[in-house]
N, C-alpha and C positions, 0 to 999 in steps of 0.2 A: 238276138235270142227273143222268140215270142212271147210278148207278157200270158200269153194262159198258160201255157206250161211252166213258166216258172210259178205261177201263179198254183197251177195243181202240185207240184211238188211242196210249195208252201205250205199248202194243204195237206198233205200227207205227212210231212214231218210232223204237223200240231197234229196228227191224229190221236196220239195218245192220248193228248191233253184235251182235247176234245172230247173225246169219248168219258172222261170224265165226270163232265159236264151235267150238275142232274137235272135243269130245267131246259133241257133239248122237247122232252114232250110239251111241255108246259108252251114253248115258241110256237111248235108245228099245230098243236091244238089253237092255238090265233090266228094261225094263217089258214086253218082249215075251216075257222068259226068265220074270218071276213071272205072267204069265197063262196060259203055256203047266204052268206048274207044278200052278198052282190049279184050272184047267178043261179042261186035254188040250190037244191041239197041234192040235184041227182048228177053224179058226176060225167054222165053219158051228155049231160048237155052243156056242162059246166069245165069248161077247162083246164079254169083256174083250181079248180076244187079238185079235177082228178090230178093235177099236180101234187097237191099241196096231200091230198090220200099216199100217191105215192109216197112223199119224202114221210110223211108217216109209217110205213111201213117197212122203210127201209132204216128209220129207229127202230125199229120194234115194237112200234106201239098197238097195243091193245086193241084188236078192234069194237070194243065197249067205249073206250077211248075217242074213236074217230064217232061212231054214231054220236054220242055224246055234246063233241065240237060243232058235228054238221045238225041238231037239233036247236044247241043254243043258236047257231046261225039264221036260221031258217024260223026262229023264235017259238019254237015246240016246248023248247025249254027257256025257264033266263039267264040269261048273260047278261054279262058288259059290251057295252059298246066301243069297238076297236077303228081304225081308221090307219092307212100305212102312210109314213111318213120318211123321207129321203133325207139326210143329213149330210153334207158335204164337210170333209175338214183335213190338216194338214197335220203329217208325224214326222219326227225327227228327221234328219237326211233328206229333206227336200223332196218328200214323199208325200204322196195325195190318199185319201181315205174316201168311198162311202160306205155311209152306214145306215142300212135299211130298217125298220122300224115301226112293229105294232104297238099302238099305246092306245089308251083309254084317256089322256092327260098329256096333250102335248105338251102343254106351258113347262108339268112337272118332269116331262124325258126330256125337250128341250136345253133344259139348266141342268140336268143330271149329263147328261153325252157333256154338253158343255165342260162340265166341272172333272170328270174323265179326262176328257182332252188337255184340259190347262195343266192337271196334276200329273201326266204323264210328258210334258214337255209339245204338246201338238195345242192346236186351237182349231175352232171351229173356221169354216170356209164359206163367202158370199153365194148364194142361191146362182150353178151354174157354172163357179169358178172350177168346179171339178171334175160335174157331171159329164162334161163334153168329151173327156180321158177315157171314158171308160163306153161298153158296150154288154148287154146285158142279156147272158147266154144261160146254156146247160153246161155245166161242168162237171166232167167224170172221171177221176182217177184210179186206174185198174195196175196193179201190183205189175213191172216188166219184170219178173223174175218167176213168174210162175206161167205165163201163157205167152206163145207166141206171136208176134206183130200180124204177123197176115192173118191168122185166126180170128184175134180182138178185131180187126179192123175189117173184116168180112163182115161180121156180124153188126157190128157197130152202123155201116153206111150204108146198111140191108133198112136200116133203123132210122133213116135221116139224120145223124150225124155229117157236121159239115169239115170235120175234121179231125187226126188221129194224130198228135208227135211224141215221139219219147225222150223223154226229161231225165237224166239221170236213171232213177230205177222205178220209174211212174210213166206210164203212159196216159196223156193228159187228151181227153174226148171233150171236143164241141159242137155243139150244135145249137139251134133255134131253143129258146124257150119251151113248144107245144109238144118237142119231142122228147123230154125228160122222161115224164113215163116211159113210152115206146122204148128207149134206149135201156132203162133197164129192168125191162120183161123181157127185152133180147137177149141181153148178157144173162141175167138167170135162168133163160131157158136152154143156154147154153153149159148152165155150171161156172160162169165167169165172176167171182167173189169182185166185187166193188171195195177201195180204201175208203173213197168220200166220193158225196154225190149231191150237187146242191147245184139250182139258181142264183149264179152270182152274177156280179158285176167285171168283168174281165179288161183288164187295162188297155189300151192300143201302144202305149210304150210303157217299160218300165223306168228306174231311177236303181242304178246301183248303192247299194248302202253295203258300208262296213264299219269295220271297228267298234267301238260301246253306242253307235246309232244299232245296230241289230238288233241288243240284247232292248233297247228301248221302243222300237219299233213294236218289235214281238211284244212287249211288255203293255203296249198301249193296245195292239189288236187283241190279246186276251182280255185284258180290263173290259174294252169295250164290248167283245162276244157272253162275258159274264152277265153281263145287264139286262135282266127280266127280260124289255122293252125290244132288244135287239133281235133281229131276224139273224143277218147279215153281214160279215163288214168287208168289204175288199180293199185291196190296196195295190198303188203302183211299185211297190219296191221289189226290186230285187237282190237276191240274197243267197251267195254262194254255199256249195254243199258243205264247204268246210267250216266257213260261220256259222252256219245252220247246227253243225256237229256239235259245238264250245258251248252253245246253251242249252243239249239236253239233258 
């Protein structure tokens, strides 16, 4: 089984709890203030920055909100100064983590993930020992119960998407980093609702976990998604639909 697709359906069961979430703006306004910093505030030249517009926009955010981010960045306005930072570490069931990361204060998000990982049963990971697992894509999951496979996937590789599988009741889309936007101004111009839509880190193998590693796993990937500082977290586990089901 392909770790992204297990990997999107992951993603789609925490959607709930996701959407919860209320410092989602609060994330995407940092990653839209360090691309605005890096590449200038207009996103026609700036790639990183029409990325990071999009995944804004597909919160909901504001767009008083995004001017806002892309002025502190481009120093119109003040800000803090952010810097992104890559965390490698290991969770229960012999499973790998990373976890991406804008901070103002390494030293203090450093000992903070730290202190996450210990209290949740994981620890941190040597620079490397994990990164090499994983591959760092677009990831799209589209509802398989409301739209048809060849439809979605017409559209989709119209789009440069490099790929299309269906996961249970998620169809889980990949592609290149550049084409996150493009892919979903396609899907909307189509009418095709998106579950989740992010730049993540996508495993090249998974790690089956079961029994009370699940409910620990899940428990350590929330902790850590709750964390100001955090973008990101991905992981190599894999996690069947009926474990999945026992801790919603």
């Amino acid at each position: 089984m392909s770790g992204h697709s297990k990997w999107a359906t992951i993603k789609h069961k925490k959607g709930a709890l996701d959407a919860k979430r209320g410092n989602l703006w609060s994330k995407v306004s940092r990653e839209i203030t360090i691309a605005a910093k890096m590449g200038g505030g207009n996103p026609g030249d700036n790639p990183r920055l029409r990325l990071a517009m999009a995944k804004a926009k597909q919160a909901n955010m504001p767009s008083d909100n995004i001017e806002r981010a892309i002025k502190k960045g481009t120093g119109e306005l003040e800000g803090v100064s952010y810097e992104d930072i890559a965390y490698e570490g290991y969770a229960p069931g012999g499973t790998a983590l990373m976890i991406d990361v804008t901070s103002d204060n390494k030293n203090r998000t450093a000992a903070e993930i730290r202190s996450i990982l210990t209290k949740h049963n994981g620890n941190m990971a040597e620079k490397g020992a994990v990164a090499w697992g994983f591959d760092r894509k677009t990831l799209i999951a589209v509802d398989a119960s409301k739209y048809k496979e060849d439809d979605v996937m017409a559209v989709v590789l119209d789009a440069g998407a490099e790929d299309l599988v269906k996961e249970d009741d998620v169809y889980s889309i990949t592609g290149p980093v550049e084409v996150f936007a493009d892919l979903l101004d396609a899907l909307k111009a189509k009418n095709i609702d998106t579950v989740s839509a992010d730049v993540t880190r996508i495993p090249k193998n998974t790690v089956k976990v079961t029994g009370a590693d699940v409910a620990k796993v899940l428990k350590l990937v929330e902790a850590l998604e709750d964390h100001d500082d955090v973008q990101t977290v991905s992981g190599n586990f894999d996690i069947s639909e009926e474990d999945m089901a026992k801790i919603q």
